[in-house]
C-alpha positions as CSV (number, residue, x, y, z in Angstrom):
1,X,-51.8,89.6,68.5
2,X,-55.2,89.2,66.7
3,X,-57.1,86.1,66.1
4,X,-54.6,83.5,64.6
5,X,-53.8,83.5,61.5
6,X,-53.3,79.6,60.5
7,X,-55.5,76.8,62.0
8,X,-53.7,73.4,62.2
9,X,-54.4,70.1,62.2
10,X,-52.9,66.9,62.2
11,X,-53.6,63.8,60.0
12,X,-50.8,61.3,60.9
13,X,-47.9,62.2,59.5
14,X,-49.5,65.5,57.9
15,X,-49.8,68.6,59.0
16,X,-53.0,70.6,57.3
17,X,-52.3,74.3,57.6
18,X,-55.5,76.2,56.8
19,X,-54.8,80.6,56.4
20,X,-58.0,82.1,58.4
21,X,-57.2,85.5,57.2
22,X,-55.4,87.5,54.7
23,X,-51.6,88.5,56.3
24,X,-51.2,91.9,55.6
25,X,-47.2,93.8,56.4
26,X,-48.8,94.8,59.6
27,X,-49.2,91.3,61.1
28,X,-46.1,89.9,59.7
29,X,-44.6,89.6,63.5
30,X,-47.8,87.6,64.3
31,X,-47.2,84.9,61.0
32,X,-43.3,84.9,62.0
33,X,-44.5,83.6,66.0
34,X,-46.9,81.3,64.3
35,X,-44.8,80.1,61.5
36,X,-42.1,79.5,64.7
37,X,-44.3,77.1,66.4
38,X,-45.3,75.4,63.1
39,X,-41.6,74.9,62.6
40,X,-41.0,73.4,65.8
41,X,-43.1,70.8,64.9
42,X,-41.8,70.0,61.7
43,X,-38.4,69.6,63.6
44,X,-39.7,67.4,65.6
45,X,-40.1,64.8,63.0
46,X,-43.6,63.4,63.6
47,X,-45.0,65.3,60.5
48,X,-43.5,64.2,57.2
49,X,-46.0,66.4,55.2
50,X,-48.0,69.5,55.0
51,X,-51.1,70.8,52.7
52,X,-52.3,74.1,52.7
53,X,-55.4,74.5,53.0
54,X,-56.9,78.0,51.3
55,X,-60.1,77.6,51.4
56,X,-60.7,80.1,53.9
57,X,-58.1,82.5,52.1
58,X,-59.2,85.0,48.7
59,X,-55.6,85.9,48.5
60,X,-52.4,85.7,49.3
61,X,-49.0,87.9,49.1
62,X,-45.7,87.5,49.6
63,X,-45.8,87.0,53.9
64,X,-47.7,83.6,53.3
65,X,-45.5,82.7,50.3
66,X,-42.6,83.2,52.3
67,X,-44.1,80.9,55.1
68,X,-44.6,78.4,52.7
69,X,-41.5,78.4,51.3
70,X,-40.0,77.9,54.7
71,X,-42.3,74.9,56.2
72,X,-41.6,73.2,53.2
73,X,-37.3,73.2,53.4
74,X,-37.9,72.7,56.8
75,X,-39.9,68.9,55.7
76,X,-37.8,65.6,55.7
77,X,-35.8,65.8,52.4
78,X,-36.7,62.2,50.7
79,X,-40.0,61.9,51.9
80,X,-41.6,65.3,52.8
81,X,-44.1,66.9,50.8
82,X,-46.1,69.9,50.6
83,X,-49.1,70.2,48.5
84,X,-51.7,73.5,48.3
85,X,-55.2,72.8,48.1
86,X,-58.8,75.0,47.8
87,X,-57.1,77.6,45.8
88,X,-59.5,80.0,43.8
89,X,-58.4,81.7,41.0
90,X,-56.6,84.6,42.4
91,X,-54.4,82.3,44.9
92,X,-53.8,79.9,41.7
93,X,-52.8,82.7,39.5
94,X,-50.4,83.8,42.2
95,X,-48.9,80.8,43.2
96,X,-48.7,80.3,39.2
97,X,-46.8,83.9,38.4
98,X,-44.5,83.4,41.2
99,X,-43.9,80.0,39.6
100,X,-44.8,78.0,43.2
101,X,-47.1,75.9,41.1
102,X,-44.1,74.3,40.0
103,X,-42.3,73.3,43.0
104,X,-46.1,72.1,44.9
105,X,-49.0,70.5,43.3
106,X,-52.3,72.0,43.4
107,X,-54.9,70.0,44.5
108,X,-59.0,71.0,44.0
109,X,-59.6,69.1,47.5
110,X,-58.6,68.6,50.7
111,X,-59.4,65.0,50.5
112,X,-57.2,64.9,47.5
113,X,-54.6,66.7,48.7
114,X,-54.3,64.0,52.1
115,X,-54.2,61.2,49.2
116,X,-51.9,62.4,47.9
117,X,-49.4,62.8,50.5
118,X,-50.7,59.6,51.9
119,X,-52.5,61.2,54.6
């Protein structure tokens, strides 16, 4: 296993979840262990929310999309949220085609994005 592939941090009840590198199909078993521990947390029910963080991410395809989906069924269903934030253009047009932009708000800041999950 390489370098890993989210960095996570916790602000109260959210969990920021910032991509470090591009997932590619040949380190899919590393984002599955990852995305494992990240959902163990989740379970445990002291995180209510999550914002992804791509600031540190030029793209995204389908292995991250799938991780996000998954965090955010796994989030408490009245009260969980997951927002994206630092997108560029490419990540926005993806999450836009795919139609993800529709189900998470987009947020131009981190700082935003805490607000508004009340982080």
């Amino acid at each position: 296993m390489g370098a890993p592939i989210f960095q996570i941090e916790r602000v109260g009840a959210t969990m920021v979840v910032s991509p470090q590198r591009s997932v590619t199909s040949l380190s899919e078993d590393d984002v599955k262990n990852e995305l494992a521990g990240l959902l163990e947390v989740l379970e445990s029910g002291e995180v209510s929310s999550v914002v992804f963080d791509f600031g540190h991410l030029e793209y995204c395809g389908s292995c991250m999309l799938e991780a996000m989906r998954r965090l955010w069924k796994s989030l408490p269903k009245e009260r969980g949220k997951l927002v994206v934030c630092c997108v560029n253009h490419v990540v926005r047009d993806i999450l836009h085609v795919t139609r993800f932009d529709t189900l998470w708000p987009i947020f131009p800041t981190r700082d935003e994005a805490l607000v508004a999950v009340g982080g």
